[in-house]
Every structure is written in C-alpha cells, then in structure tokens.
C-alpha positions in Angstrom: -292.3 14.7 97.5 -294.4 17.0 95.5 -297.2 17.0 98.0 -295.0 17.4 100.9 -293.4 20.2 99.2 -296.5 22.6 98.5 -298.4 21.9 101.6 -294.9 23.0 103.1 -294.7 26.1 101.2 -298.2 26.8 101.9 -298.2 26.3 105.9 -295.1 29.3 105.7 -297.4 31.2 103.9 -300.0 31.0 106.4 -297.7 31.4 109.2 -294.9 33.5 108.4 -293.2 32.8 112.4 -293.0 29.3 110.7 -290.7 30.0 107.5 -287.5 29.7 109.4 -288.5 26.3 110.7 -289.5 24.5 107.3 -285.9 26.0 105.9 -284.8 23.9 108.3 -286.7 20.9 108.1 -285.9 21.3 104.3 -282.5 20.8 104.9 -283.4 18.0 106.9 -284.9 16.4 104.3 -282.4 17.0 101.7 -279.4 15.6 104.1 -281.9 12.7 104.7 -282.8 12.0 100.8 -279.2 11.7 100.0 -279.1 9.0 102.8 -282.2 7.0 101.1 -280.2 7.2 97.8 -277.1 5.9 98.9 -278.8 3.8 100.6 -280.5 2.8 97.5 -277.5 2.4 95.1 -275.3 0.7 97.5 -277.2 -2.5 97.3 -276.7 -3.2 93.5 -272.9 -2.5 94.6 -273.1 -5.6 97.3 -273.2 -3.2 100.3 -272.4 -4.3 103.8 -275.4 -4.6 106.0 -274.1 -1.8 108.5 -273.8 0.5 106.1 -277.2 0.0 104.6 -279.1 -0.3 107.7 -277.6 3.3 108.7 -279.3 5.0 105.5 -283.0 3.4 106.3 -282.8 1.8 110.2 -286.6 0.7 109.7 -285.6 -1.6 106.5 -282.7 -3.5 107.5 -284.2 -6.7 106.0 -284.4 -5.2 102.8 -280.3 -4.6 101.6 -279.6 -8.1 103.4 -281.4 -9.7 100.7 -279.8 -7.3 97.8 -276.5 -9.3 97.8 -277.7 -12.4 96.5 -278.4 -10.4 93.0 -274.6 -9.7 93.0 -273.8 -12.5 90.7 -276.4 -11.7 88.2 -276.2 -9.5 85.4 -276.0 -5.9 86.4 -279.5 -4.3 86.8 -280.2 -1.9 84.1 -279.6 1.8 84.3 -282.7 3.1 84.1 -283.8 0.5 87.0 -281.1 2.3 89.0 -282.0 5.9 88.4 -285.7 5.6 89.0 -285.1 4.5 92.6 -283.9 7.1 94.9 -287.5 9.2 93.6 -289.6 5.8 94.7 -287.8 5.7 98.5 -288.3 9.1 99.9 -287.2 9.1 103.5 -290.5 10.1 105.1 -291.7 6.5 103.3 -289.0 4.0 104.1 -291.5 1.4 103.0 -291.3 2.8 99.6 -288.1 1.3 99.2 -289.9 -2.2 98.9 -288.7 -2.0 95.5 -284.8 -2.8 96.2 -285.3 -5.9 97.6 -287.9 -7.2 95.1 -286.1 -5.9 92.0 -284.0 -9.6 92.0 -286.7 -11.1 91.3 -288.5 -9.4 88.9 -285.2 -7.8 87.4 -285.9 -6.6 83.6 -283.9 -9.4 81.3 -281.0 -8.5 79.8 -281.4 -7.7 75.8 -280.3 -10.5 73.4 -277.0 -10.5 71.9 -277.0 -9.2 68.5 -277.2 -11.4 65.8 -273.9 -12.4 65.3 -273.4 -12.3 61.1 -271.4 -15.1 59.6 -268.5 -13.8 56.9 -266.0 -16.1 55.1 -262.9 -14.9 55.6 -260.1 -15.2 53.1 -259.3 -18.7 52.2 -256.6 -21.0 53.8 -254.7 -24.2 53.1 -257.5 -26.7 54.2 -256.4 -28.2 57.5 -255.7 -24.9 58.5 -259.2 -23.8 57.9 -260.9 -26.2 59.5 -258.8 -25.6 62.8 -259.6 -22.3 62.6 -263.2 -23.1 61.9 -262.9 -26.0 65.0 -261.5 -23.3 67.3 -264.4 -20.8 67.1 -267.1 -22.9 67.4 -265.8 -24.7 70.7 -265.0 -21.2 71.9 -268.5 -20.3 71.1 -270.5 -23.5 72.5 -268.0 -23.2 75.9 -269.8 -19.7 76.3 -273.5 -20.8 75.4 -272.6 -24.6 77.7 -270.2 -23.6 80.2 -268.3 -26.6 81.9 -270.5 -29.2 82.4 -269.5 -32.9 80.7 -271.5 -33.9 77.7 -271.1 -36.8 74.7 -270.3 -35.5 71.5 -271.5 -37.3 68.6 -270.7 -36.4 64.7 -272.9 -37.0 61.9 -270.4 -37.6 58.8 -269.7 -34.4 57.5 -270.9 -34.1 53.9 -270.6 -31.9 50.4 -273.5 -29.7 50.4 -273.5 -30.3 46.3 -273.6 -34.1 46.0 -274.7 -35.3 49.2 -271.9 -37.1 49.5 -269.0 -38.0 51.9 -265.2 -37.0 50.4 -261.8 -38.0 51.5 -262.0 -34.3 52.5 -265.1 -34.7 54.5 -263.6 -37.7 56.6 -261.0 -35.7 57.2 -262.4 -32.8 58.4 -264.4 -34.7 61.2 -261.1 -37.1 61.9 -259.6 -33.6 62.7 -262.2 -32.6 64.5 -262.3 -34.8 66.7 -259.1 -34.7 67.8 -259.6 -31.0 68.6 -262.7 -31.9 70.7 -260.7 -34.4 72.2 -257.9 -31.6 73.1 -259.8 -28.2 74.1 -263.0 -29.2 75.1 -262.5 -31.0 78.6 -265.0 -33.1 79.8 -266.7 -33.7 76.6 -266.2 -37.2 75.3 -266.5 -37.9 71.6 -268.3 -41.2 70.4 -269.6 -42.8 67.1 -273.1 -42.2 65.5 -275.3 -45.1 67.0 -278.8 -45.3 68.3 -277.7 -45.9 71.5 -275.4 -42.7 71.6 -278.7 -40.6 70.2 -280.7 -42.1 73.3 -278.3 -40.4 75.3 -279.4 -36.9 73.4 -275.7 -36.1 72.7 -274.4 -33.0 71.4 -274.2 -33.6 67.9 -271.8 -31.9 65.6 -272.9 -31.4 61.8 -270.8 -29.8 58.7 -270.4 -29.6 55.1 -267.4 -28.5 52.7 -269.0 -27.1 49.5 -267.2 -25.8 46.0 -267.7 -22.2 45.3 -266.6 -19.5 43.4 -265.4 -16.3 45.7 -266.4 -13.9 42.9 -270.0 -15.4 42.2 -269.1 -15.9 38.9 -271.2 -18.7 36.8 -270.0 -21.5 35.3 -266.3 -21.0 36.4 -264.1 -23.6 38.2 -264.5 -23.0 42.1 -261.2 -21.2 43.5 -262.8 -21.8 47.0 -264.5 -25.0 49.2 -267.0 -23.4 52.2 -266.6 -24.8 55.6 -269.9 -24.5 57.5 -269.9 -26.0 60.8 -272.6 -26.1 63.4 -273.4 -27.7 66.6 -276.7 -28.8 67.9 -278.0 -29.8 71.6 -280.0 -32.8 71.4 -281.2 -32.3 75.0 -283.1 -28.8 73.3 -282.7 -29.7 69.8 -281.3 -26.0 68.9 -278.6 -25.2 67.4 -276.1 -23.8 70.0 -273.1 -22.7 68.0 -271.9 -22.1 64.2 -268.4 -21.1 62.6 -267.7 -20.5 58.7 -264.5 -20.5 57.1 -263.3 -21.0 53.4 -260.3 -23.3 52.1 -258.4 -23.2 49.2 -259.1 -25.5 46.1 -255.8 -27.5 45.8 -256.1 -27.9 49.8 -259.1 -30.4 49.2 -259.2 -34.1 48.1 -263.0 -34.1 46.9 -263.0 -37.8 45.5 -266.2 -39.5 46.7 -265.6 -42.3 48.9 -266.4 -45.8 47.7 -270.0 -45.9 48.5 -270.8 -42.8 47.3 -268.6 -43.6 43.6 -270.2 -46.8 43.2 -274.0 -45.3 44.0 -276.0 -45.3 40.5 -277.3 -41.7 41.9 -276.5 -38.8 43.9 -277.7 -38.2 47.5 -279.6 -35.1 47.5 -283.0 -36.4 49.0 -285.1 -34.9 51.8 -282.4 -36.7 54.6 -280.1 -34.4 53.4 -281.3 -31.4 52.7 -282.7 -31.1 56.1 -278.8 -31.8 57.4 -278.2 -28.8 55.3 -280.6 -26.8 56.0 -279.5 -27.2 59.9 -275.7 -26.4 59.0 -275.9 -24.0 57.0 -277.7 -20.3 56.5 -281.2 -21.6 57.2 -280.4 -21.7 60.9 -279.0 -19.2 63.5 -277.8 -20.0 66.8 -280.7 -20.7 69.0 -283.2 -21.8 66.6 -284.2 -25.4 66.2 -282.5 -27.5 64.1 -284.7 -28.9 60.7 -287.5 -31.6 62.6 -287.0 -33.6 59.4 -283.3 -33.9 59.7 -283.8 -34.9 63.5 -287.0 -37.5 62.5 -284.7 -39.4 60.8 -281.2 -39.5 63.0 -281.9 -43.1 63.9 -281.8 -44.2 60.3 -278.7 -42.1 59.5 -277.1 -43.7 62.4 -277.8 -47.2 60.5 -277.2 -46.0 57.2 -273.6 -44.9 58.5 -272.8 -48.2 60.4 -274.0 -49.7 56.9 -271.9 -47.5 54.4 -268.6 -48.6 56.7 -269.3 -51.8 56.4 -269.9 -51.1 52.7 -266.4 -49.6 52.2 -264.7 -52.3 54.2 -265.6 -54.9 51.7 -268.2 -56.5 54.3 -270.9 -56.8 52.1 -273.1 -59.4 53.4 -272.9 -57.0 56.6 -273.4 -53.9 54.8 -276.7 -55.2 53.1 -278.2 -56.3 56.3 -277.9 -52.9 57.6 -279.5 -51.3 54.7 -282.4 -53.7 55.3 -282.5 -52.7 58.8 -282.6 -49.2 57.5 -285.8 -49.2 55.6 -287.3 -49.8 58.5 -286.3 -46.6 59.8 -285.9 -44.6 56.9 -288.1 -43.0 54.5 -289.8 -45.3 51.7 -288.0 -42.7 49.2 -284.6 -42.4 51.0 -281.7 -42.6 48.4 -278.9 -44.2 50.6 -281.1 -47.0 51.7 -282.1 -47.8 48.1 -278.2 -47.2 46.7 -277.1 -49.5 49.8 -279.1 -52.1 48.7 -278.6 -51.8 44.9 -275.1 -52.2 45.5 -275.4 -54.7 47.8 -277.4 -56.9 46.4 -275.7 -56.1 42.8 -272.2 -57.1 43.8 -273.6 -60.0 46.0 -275.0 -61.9 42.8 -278.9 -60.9 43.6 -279.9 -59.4 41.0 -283.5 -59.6 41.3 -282.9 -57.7 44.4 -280.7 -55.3 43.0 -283.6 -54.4 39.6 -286.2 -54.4 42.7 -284.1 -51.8 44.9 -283.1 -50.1 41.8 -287.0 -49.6 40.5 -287.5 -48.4 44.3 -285.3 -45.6 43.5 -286.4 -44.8 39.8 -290.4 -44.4 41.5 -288.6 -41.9 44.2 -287.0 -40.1 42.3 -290.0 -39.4 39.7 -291.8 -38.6 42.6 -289.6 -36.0 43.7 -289.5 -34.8 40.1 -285.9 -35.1 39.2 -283.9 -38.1 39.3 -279.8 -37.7 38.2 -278.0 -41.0 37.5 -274.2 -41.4 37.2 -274.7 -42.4 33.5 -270.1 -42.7 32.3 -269.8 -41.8 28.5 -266.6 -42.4 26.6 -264.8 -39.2 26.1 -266.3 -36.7 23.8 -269.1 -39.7 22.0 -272.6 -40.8 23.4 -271.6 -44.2 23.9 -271.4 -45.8 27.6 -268.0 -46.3 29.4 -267.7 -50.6 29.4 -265.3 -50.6 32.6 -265.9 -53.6 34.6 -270.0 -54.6 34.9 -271.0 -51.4 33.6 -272.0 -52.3 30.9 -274.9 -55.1 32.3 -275.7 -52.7 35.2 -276.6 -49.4 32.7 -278.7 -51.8 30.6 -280.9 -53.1 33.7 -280.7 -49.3 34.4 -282.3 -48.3 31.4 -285.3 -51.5 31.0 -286.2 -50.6 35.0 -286.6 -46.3 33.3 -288.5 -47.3 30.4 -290.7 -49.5 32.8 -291.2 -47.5 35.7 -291.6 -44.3 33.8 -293.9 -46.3 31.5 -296.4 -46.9 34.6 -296.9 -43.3 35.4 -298.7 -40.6 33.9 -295.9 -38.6 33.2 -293.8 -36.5 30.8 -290.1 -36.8 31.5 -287.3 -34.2 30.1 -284.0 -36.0 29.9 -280.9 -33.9 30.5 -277.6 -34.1 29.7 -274.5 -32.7 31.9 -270.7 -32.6 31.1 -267.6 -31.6 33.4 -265.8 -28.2 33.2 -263.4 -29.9 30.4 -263.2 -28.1 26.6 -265.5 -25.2 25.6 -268.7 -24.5 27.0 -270.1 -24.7 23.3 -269.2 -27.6 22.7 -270.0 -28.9 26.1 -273.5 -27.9 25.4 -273.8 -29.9 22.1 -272.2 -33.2 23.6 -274.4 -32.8 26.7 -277.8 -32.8 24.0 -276.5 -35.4 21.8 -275.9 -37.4 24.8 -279.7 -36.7 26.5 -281.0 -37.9 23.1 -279.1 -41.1 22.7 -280.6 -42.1 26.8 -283.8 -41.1 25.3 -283.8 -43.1 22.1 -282.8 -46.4 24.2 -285.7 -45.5 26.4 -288.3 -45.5 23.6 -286.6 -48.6 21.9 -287.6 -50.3 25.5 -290.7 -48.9 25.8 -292.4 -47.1 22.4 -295.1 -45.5 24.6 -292.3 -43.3 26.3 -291.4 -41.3 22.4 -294.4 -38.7 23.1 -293.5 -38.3 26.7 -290.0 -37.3 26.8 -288.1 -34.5 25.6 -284.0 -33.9 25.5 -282.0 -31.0 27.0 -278.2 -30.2 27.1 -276.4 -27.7 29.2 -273.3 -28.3 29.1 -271.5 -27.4 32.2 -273.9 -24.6 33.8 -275.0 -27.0 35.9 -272.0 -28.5 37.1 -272.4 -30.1 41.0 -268.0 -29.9 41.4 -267.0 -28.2 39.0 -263.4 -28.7 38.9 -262.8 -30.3 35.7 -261.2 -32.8 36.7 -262.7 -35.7 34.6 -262.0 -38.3 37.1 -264.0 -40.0 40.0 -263.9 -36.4 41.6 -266.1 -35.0 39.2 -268.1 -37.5 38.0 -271.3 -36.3 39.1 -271.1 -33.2 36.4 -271.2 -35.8 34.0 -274.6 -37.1 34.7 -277.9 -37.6 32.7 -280.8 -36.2 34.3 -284.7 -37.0 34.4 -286.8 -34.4 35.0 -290.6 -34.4 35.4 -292.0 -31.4 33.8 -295.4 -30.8 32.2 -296.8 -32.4 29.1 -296.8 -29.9 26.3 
C-alpha cells in the first residue's frame, strides 16, 4: 500500500490533468479495502461462501476452507488485526494467509496455574464429597466423555503410612460418587490385571494438622488431598484439597497396620505422596518410583486383605509373591511376612523377615519400632505375645546393628498425654532403658549408641489419645548418625 500510494501521489505531480483521476481511483481503493477486510474477518465468524466470494471473487477457495476452524479456539486478536494490511485488494493472493492460518494457528496460552487453598474445615464425610465433587468436575474437563476404568490405590495417612478406618472410608465413599456422577467410568479393585489395562488411578491421603501452624499442639484439622492420575500418560490430570474436622475422623490403624512392628514410611510411600500431594501439579508426571512399583502395591493390598480377614496362610503367600516384585527394603512386604509367619508358628521365618527389616531400615538411616511401655515407667506392655516378640526384637537389633559399622542414636517418643516436660524426661529414660538391653545383648554396641528424648515434638498423630490411634507417637526410634 505504501508503494502504491507515493508513486500515486508522484504520477499527479507529474501530470497535474491526472489529479482528479487518482482521487478517484483512491476512492476506489478505499471502498475496495473495506471489501478485502470484511472479507477477511468474516471467515473467523464462519461466513457463508456467497458472501466471501463477493469481497475477493479471485479467492473463492480460500473462505470455503475457513469454516472448518469454527470449532476451534478463537484465533487470537492480534492474528485478526494484522490481516486486512496483509490482503490489499490489488493482491488478492495476499490473502493466502486466511486460509492457512488453521493450520498454523498460534496455541492458545495455558491456563494459569490453578493454586490449591484448604478451605475451612467440615464434618468429614462432608469434606470428602466436596473434595470428590471438584476433582470429577475437574478430570470431566481435562477427559471429556469418553469410558475409562477407574482404579484406587488405598488411600493412606501421609504421617504413618498407614491405612485408617478413615482412609477406607474415604475411598468406599468415593467410589460410590464415581459410581454416581462420572458416567461411563467403571470403578474396579487394584490388581495387575486392572494396571495392564493402564486405568485411571485415583490416589489420596488424610493427614493431622494444626490450622494455625502451631508446634507440638493437638491437630484441630485432618488434610484431604486427592489426586487423579492417567496411566495411559502417567500425568497427573486432576487434584482437589479440602480439610475436615478432628472429631469427624476415626484414625485407628487397621489391623495390619496395628499389628506391624514398624511404621510404613519407606520409598513406596513417599513416592505415593509425593504424587498426591504439593510435589505435583496437574499435568506433570506422577513420581516414576511410585509407578515402578504399582504391581507390588497391587499384591501387597490383595495380601493385607487377606491379612485382616484372618486368612493367614493366604496373606503370607502374597507377601512372598511380593518380594518378588517389591523392593529388597520394602517395609510392608517385610511387616507382611513378620506377621505372618509370627502368628503362623514360624518363627525362624518371622526373626529372618524381621532382621530383613532391621538391615532396611539402618540402611535408610532411621528405623521407628512400635516399642508399648506401661504408662508413665520404661518397662514393656506384656499384652498377649508381646512380651516374646519385643525380646526377639531386641537380640535381631543388637545383632544386626552389631554387623555394621555404625553409630546408632536411640530415641524415645511419647503421645500428647501430661506435660511436655515431663514427656521429655519419660521419652529419655525410656531410649536409655532400649539401649541398655541392647548392650546387655551385644557389649560391642555401649560405644556406638547414644540416647535421645523428645517428648512429644515429634509426634506422627498427635491426638493424645493413648490408644491404638496414637500408638505410633509412642515409639522408640533408631537413628544412624555419625560416630563422635
């Protein structure tokens, strides 16, 4: 346009008979630009072909392709704006650009980053509807319509590791709300032959915390993450976060988990946290460890079922079929088959799967063991077998420990219950009475270890409760630390 405009301007210069021709051709051109730009615009509009072959006769091909772009997101402004100065009329074949702009249309900008906030706790079931709600909402958007199996990994506490009468809940619940909003999707049980099938899978965890951040308070809140992940991809595809109240939740362990010698915290779980939780936004992959090992968690669940059913020949079998899968180091296997093997009678099984788990944990630095004291002395709880089981506990310590070349700080825990200062000294007195029936099993152990209390700062519940809820805060710890 610039070029045809000063050689027009200097041709009436040259010629002044001409001027009064060029005004007119000007005006021309003008009445004829306008046509080229609504010719231009009309096309993102889904134009009819008359119309657009009146603005540019010479490009009728061009608009008839410009209405298969209709159902596509709108192209952007700046596309639109820049067009009618690329199709002047004297160049029809400038408008080229219309009809390949489908093709090479500028993608839409991602959707902001959508930031998670808790809202206000609710009474539990509540929550987790809510929670349920949002993130079938959200995975309809990101999925659409199409029918898909649903598979969900027991839902966990993000402190212990553990599965709850909370937890089973929470998935029993949502379930049923998959079952009821999301049509076409069809839930089924965590097996290897529903992972082979790369399911969506749905993971979550309910967690104690304290709403004002305090430390070493009783939680007045439990944190429902939930997050779903597309095993076709292996991204996660949606998330939701909500909060419940405290007296809403039933955190007592289920019988696996009670009866485990330890708590459940390994690499297995921490990458199923590390998928559900902050670590992850929708559209990033979900934790390659956690995935790795799906087909042993699958096995692990069928096994703890069978476990709390009483079918303990079963149970033990699966746990065997486990370690084949699993990890060398993977807590549930080894708990599986200590317990098995324990209440089956095989007790050189049991001290073998039970020093397995002592060498794991000292090679993750930091083993925690369900150690029951009577209230308020250092002497063990004698309920039932404990007594037998903590003593093969403590000979397969001193042993084990004995065999590596390392220095070991034990440390002692206690529940929310009584007065942190007094919590404190019970917790030491209690890490020093472990550690002097470790060195009266093995003497070489009394220049390697050293004794810690803390009371209830470290608490993994929190709620005080001194009862099969809690009974994790009241654990003794082994920590491997540096020799001094």
């Amino acid at each position: 346009m610039s070029g045809q405009a000063n050689r027009a301007e200097e041709t009436s210069m040259i010629n002044p008979r001409h001027r009064q021709r060029h005004r007119t051709g000007a005006w021309l051109l003008c009445l004829g630009l306008l046509g080229a730009c609504a010719g231009v615009e009309r096309p993102m509009q889904a134009p009819t072909a008359p119309a657009a072959a009146a603005a540019t006769p010479k490009a009728a091909p061009v608009p008839a392709a410009a209405p298969q772009a209709a159902p596509m997101s709108p192209q952007p402004a700046a596309v639109r704006a820049a067009a009618p100065t690329a199709a002047p009329v004297a160049r029809p074949v400038a408008q080229a650009p219309v009809a390949t702009t489908p093709r090479t249309q500028t993608p839409a900008p991602p959707a902001p980053e959508r930031e998670f906030v808790a809202p206000p706790p609710i009474e539990f079931k509540a929550a987790v509807r809510r929670a349920g709600a949002q993130l079938l909402a959200d995975a309809g958007g990101v999925l659409g319509a199409e029918a898909r199996v649903l598979v969900i990994d027991p839902l966990i506490d993000a402190n212990t590791g553990g599965q709850t009468v909370s937890t089973v809940s929470m998935g029993d619940q949502l379930e049923g709300l998959v079952k009821a909003r999301a049509d076409g999707w069809k839930v089924q049980p965590l097996t290897r032959e529903a992972l082979a099938g790369r399911p969506l899978l749905l993971i979550g965890t309910l967690t104690p915390v304290t709403v004002e951040r305090s430390i070493d308070t009783v939680p007045d809140a439990f944190r429902v993450w939930l997050t779903l992940i597309d095993l076709r991809t292996g991204t996660v595809v949606a998330k939701s976060l909500d909060r419940a109240t405290t007296a809403s939740v039933d955190p007592t362990p289920l019988k696996y988990y009670s009866d485990s010698p330890t708590w459940h915290k390994d690499k297995t779980v921490a990458g199923y946290i590390n998928s559900c939780q902050v670590k992850t936004r929708i559209g990033d992959p979900a934790d390659p460890d956690y995935l790795a090992r799906l087909p042993a968690a699958a096995v692990v669940n069928e096994a703890a079922i069978a476990y709390d059913d009483g079918k303990l020949a079963q149970a033990n079998q699966l746990y065997k079929e486990a370690s084949k899968l699993a990890d060398a180091g993977d807590l549930r296997v080894l708990n599986g088959l200590y317990l098995t093997n324990w209440q089956l009678g095989q007790r050189d099984a049991a001290r073998d799967a039970f020093d397995r788990l002592v060498a794991s944990g000292l090679h993750e630095e930091k083993l925690p063991l369900k150690l029951l004291f009577k209230p308020g002395g250092t002497n063990f709880n004698s309920i039932g077998d404990l007594a037998q089981q903590y003593d093969m506990w403590i000979k397969s310590l001193a042993q084990v420990t004995g065999r590596v070349a390392v220095c070991v700080r034990v440390v002692g825990h206690t529940s929310r219950t009584g007065s942190a200062r007094l919590n404190e000294t019970l917790s030491r007195k209690r890490a020093e009475a472990v550690a002097d029936m470790l060195v009266r099993q093995n003497r070489a152990l009394s220049a390697r270890l050293s004794m810690a209390g803390v009371g209830s700062r470290e608490a993994l519940v929190g709620l005080g409760t001194d009862d099969l809820r809690d009974a994790l805060d009241r654990r003794v710890e082994f920590r491997v630390v540096d020799c001094v």
